[in-house]
C-alpha positions as CSV (number, residue, x, y, z in Angstrom):
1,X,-10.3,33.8,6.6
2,X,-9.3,34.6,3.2
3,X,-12.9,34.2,1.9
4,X,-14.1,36.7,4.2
5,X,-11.6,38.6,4.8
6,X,-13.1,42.0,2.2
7,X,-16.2,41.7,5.0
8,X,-13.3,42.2,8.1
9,X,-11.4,45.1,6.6
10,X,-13.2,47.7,9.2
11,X,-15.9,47.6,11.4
12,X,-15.7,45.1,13.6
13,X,-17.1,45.5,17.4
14,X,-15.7,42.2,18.7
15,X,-14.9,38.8,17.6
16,X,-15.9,35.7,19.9
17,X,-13.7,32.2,19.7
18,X,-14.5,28.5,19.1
19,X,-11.6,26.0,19.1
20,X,-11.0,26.5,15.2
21,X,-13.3,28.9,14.3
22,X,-14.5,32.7,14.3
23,X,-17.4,34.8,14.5
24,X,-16.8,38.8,14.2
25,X,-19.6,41.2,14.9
26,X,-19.3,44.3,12.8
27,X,-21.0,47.5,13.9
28,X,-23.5,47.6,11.6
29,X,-25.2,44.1,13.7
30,X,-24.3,42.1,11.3
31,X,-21.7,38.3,12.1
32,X,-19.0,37.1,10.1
33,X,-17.7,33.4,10.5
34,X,-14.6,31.9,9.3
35,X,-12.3,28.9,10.4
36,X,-13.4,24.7,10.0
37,X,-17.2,24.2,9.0
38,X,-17.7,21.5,11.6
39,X,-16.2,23.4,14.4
40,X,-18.6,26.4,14.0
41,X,-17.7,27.9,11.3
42,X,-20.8,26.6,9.1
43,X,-23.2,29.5,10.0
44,X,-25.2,28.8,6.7
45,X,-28.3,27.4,8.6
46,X,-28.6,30.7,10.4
47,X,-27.5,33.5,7.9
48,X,-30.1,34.9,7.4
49,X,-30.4,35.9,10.7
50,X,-26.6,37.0,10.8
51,X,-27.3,39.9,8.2
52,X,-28.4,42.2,11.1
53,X,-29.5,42.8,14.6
54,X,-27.0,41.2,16.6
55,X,-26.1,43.0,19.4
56,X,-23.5,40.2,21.0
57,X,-21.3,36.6,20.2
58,X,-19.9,34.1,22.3
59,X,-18.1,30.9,21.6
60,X,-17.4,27.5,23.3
61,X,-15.5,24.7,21.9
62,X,-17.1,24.0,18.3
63,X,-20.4,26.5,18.6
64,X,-21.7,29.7,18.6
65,X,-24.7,31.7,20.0
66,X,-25.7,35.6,18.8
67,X,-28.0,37.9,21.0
68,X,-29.9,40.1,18.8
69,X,-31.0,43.3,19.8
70,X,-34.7,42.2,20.3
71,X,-34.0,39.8,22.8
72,X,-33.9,36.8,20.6
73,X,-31.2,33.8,20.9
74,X,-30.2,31.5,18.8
75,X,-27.4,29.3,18.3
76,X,-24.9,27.1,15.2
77,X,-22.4,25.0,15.3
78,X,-22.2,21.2,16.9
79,X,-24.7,20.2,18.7
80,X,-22.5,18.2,21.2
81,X,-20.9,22.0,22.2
82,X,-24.0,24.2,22.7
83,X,-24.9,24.4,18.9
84,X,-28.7,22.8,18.9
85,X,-31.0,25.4,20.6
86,X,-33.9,23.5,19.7
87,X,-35.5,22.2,22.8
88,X,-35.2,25.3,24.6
89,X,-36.1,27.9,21.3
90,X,-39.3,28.7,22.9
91,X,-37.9,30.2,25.9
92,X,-34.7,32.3,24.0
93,X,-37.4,33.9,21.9
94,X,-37.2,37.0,23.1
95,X,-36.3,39.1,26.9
96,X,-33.2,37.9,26.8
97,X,-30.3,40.1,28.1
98,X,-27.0,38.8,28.3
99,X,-25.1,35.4,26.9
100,X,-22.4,33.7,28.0
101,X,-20.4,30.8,26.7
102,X,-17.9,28.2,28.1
103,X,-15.2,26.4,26.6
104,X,-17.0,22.3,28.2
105,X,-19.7,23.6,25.9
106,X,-22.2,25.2,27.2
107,X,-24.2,28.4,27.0
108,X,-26.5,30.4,29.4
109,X,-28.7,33.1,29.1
110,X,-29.7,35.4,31.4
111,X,-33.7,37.0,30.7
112,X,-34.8,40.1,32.2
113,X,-37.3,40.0,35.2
């Protein structure tokens, strides 16, 4: 955490879990990672989307997926543990409410209506 750690100093609203790896939500909507690349860590395909907006984080065993505040999912990390969103982007565009992770390696989402 020691390349991150000036960005964890104060303002953090919770931090979710992987097996080795971190992500921190900081007030302001924006995620921190930290920890091994390949078991989450590696957000660097999604930063961009990181910067701000996130509303909530959860973890399973090497991934991660972030709620933003419009509704939108999407997710990082190994593919194997929940990290490859891809087939079902489309439908964790937006409306979604609440996310939920589990350490076999799944995530669900729960859409309002």
């Amino acid at each position: 955490s020691s390349a991150v750690a000036d960005r964890l100093i104060a303002g953090i609203s919770s931090i979710a879990a992987a097996r080795l790896a971190f992500a921190a939500l900081k007030e302001t909507g924006e995620v921190v990672t930290w920890g091994l690349a390949d078991e989450g860590c590696d957000s660097s395909e999604v930063a961009d989307r990181l910067a701000d907006g996130v509303s909530s984080i959860v973890g399973t065993g090497a991934a991660f997926a972030a709620l933003k505040t419009n509704g939108e999912v999407f997710t990082w990390g190994s593919a194997g543990d929940g990290g490859d969103s891809s087939e079902v982007a489309d439908r964790l565009a937006a409306g979604v409410k609440s996310i939920v992770g589990n350490s076999g390696g799944a995530f669900a989402a729960l859409k309002e209506g």
